[in-house]
C-alpha positions as a Markdown table, in Angstrom:
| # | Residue | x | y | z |
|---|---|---|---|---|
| 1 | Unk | -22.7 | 35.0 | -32.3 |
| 2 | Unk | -21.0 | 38.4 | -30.6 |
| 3 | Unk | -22.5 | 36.8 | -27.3 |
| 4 | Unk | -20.5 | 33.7 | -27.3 |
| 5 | Unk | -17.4 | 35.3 | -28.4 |
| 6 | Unk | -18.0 | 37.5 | -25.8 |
| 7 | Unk | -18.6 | 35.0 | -23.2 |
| 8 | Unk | -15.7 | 32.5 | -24.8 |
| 9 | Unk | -13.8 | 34.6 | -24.3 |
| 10 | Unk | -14.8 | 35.6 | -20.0 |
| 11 | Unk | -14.2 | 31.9 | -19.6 |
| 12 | Unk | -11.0 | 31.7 | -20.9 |
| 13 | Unk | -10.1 | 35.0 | -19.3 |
| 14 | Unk | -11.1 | 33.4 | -16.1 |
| 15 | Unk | -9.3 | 30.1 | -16.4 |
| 16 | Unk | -6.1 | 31.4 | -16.8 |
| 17 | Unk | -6.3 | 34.0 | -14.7 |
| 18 | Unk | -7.2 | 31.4 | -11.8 |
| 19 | Unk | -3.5 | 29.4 | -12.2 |
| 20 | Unk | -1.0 | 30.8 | -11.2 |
| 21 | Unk | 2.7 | 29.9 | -12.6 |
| 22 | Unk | 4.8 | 30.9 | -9.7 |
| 23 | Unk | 2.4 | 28.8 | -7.3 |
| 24 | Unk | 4.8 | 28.1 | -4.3 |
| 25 | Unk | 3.5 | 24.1 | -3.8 |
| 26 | Unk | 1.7 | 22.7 | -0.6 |
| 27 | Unk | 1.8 | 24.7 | 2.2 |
| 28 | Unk | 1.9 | 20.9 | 4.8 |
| 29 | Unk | 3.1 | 17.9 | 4.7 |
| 30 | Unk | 2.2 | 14.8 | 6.9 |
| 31 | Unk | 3.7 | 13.5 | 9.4 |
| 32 | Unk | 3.0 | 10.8 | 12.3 |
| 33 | Unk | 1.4 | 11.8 | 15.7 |
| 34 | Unk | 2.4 | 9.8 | 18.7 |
| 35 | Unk | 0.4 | 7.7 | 20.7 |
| 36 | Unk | -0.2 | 7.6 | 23.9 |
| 37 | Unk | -2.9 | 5.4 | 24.6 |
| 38 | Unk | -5.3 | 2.8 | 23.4 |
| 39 | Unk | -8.7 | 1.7 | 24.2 |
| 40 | Unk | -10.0 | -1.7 | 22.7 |
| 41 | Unk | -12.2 | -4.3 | 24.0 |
| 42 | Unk | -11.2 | -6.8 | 26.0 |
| 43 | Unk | -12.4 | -9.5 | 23.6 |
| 44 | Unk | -14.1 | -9.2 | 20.0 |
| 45 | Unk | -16.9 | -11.4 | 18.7 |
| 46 | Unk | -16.9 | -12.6 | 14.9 |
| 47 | Unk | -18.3 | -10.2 | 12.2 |
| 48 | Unk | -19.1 | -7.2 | 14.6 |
| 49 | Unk | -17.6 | -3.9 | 14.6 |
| 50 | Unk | -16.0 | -1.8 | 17.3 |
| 51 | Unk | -14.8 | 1.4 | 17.8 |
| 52 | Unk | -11.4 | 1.7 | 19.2 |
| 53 | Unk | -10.6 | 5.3 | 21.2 |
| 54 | Unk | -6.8 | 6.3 | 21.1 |
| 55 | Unk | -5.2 | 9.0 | 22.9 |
| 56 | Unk | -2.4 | 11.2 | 20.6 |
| 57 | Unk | 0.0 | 13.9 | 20.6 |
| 58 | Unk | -0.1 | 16.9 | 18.5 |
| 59 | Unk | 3.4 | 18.6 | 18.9 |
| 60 | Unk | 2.5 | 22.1 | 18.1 |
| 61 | Unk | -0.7 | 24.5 | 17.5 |
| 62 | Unk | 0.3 | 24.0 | 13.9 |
| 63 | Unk | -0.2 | 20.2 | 13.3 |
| 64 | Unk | -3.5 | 19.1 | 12.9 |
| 65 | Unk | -5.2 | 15.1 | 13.1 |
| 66 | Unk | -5.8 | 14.1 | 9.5 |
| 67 | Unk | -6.5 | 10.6 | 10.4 |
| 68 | Unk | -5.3 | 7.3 | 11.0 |
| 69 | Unk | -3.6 | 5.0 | 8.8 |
| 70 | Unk | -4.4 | 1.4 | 9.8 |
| 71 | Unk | -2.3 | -1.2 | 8.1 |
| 72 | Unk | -2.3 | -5.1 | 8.1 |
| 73 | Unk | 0.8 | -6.5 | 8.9 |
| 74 | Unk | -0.5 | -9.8 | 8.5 |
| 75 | Unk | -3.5 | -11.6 | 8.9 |
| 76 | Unk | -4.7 | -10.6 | 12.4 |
| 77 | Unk | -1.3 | -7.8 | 13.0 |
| 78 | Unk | -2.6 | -4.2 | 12.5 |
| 79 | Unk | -0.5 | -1.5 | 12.5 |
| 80 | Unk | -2.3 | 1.9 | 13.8 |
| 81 | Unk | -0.8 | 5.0 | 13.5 |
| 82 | Unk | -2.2 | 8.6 | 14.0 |
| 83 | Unk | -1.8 | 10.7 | 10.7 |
| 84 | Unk | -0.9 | 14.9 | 11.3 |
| 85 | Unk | -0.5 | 17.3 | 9.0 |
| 86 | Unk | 1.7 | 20.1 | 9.5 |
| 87 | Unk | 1.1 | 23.9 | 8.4 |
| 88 | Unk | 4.3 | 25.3 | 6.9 |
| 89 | Unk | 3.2 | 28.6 | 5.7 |
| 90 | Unk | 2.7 | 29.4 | 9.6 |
| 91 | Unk | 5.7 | 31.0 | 11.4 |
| 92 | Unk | 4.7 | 31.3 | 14.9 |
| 93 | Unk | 3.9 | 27.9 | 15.8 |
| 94 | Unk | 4.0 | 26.9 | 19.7 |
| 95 | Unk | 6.0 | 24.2 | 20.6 |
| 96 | Unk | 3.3 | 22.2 | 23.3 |
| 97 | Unk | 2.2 | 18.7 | 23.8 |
| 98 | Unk | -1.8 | 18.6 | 23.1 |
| 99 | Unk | -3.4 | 15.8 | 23.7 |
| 100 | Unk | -5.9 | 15.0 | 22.4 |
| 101 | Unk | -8.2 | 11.7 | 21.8 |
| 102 | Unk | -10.3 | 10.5 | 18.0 |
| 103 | Unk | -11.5 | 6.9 | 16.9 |
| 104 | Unk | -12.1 | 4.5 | 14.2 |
| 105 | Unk | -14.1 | 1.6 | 13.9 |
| 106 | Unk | -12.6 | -1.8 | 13.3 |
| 107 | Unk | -14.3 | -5.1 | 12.0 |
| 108 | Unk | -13.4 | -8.6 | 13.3 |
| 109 | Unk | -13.5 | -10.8 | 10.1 |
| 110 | Unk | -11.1 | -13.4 | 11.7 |
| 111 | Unk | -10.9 | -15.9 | 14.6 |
| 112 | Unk | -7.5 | -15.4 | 16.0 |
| 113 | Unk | -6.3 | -12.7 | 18.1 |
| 114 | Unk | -5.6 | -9.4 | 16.9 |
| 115 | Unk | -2.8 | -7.5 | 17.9 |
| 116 | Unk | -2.9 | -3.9 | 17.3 |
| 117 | Unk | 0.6 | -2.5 | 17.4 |
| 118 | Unk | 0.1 | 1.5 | 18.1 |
| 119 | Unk | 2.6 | 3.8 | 16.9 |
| 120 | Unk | 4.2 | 6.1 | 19.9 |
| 121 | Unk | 7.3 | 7.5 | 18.1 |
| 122 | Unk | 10.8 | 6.3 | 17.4 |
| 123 | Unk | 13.0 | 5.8 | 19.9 |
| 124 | Unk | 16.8 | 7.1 | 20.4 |
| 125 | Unk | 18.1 | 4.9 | 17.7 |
| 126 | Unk | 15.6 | 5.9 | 15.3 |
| 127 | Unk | 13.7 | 2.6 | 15.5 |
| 128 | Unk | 9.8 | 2.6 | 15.7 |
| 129 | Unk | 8.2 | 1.9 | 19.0 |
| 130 | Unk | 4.8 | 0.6 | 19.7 |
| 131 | Unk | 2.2 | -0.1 | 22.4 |
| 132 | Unk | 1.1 | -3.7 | 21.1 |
| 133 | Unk | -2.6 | -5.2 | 22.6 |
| 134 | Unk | -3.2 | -8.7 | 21.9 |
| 135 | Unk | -7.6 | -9.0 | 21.3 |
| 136 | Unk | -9.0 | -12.2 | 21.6 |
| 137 | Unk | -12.2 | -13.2 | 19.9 |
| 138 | Unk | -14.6 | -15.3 | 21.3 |
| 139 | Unk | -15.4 | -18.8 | 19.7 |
| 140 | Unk | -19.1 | -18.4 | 17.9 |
C-alpha cells in the first residue's frame, strides 16, 4: 500500500510539474511560400498518378516548408499552394530569397483538363496571383 501512495503520488508530482501556466503559446505560425515554378506533365492518363515538382521561396532562414495545401476549386481547378511556417521565438532571422524545390503526387480521377493554379504571392493591390497550367488527359 505505502508503494502506490508513494508512486501515486511521483505521477502526480510529475504531471503537474510538466505544464506550465505561464506557457507563452506557439512559437510559428504559417504562412504561404511563393512559387516560382511548376513542373507537370504535358498530358495525364485516367487513374494514374504523377508527381508534380514545384520550385518555392522561403523568405528568410527562419521559415521552413511544411507542405502544400492543394485545394479543389472545382472539379478539375486545383489550387496549389506551398505551406511555410515561420519561427518567431528566433530574433536574428536573415532576410534572403532561398529557393528551393519539393513535390507531391497527384491522381487523375477525371477526363477533362486540369488546371493547376499555383500560388506566387499577391500582387500590389493585395490580390492573389497565380501561374495557371491547363493538363490535358488522354482519351482511354
Amino acid at each position: 500500500m505505502k508503494n502506490k501512495f508513494l508512486l501515486l503520488t511521483l505521477v502526480i508530482a510529475f504531471i503537474s510539474n510538466g505544464c506550465s501556466i505561464d506557457d507563452d503559446g506557439p512559437n510559428f505560425h504559417f504562412t504561404a511560400l511563393k512559387i516560382v515554378e511548376a513542373k507537370v506533365p504535358e498530358s495525364f492518363d485516367l487513374n494514374k498518378t504523377y508527381e508534380i515538382s514545384v520550385d518555392y521561396l522561403r523568405p528568410n532562414n527562419c521559415t521552413y516548408y511544411e507542405g502544400f495545401d492543394v485545394a479543389k476549386d472545382s472539379l478539375t481547378v486545383r489550387n496549389v499552394v506551398a505551406v511555410g511556417a515561420v519561427r518567431s521565438d528566433i530574433d536574428d532571422c536573415k532576410e534572403e530569397s532561398i529557393q528551393e524545390t519539393a513535390s507531391f503526387n497527384f491522381q487523375v480521377v477525371y477526363t477533362d483538363p486540369y488546371i493547376f493554379k499555383f500560388y506566387t504571392g499577391n500582387n500590389s493591390d493585395g490580390e492573389a496571383e497565380y501561374i495557371e497550367i491547363t493538363v490535358p488527359v488522354n482519351k482511354p
